[in-house]
C-alpha positions in Angstrom: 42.2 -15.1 -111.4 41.6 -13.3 -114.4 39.4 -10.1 -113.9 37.7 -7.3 -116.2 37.4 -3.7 -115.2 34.8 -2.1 -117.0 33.8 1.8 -116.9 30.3 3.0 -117.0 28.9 6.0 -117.3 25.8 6.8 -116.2 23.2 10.1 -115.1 21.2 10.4 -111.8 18.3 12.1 -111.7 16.1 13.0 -108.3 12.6 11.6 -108.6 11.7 15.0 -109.2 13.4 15.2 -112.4 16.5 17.5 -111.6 20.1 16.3 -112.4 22.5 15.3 -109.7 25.4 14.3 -111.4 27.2 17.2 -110.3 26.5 16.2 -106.7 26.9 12.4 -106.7 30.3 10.7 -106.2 31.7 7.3 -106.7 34.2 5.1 -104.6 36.3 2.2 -105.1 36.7 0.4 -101.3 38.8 -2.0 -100.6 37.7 -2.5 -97.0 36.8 -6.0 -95.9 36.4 -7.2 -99.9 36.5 -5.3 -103.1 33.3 -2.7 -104.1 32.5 0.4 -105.3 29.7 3.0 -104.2 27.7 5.9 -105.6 26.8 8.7 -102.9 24.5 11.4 -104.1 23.7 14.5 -102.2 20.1 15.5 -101.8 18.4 17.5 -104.3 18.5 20.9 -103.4 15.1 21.7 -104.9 13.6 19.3 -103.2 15.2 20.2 -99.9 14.4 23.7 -100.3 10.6 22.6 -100.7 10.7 20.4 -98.1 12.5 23.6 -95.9 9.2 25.9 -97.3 6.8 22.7 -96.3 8.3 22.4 -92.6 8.0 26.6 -91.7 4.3 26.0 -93.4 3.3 23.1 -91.3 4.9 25.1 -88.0 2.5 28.1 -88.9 -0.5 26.3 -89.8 -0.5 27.3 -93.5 -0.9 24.9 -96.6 2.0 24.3 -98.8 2.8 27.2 -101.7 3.9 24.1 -104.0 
């Protein structure tokens, strides 16, 4: 069967607004079918304010958003 591969490009940003296209990947599997994926690592400003949010809540202080 005839069959088109086609490149795109494409940025990923965290709801948040930083850019993670230096920590998101694509795949090609073959496993069980044919597919591709996208895996893209957490943001780390976003962990680092959840990290700040968690020793907060632990010592009974508000947020320093």
């Amino acid at each position: 069967m005839p069959e088109f591969n086609v490149g795109v490009e494409f940025d990923v940003y965290c709801s948040c607004g930083a850019a993670l296209c230096n920590q998101s990947t694509t795949t090609d599997w073959f496993r069980g079918g044919r597919g591709r994926a996208l895996t893209v690592e957490p943001c780390t400003q976003c962990l680092d304010k959840a990290h700040r949010a968690g020793y907060d809540e632990r010592d009974g202080e508000e947020s320093h958003d």
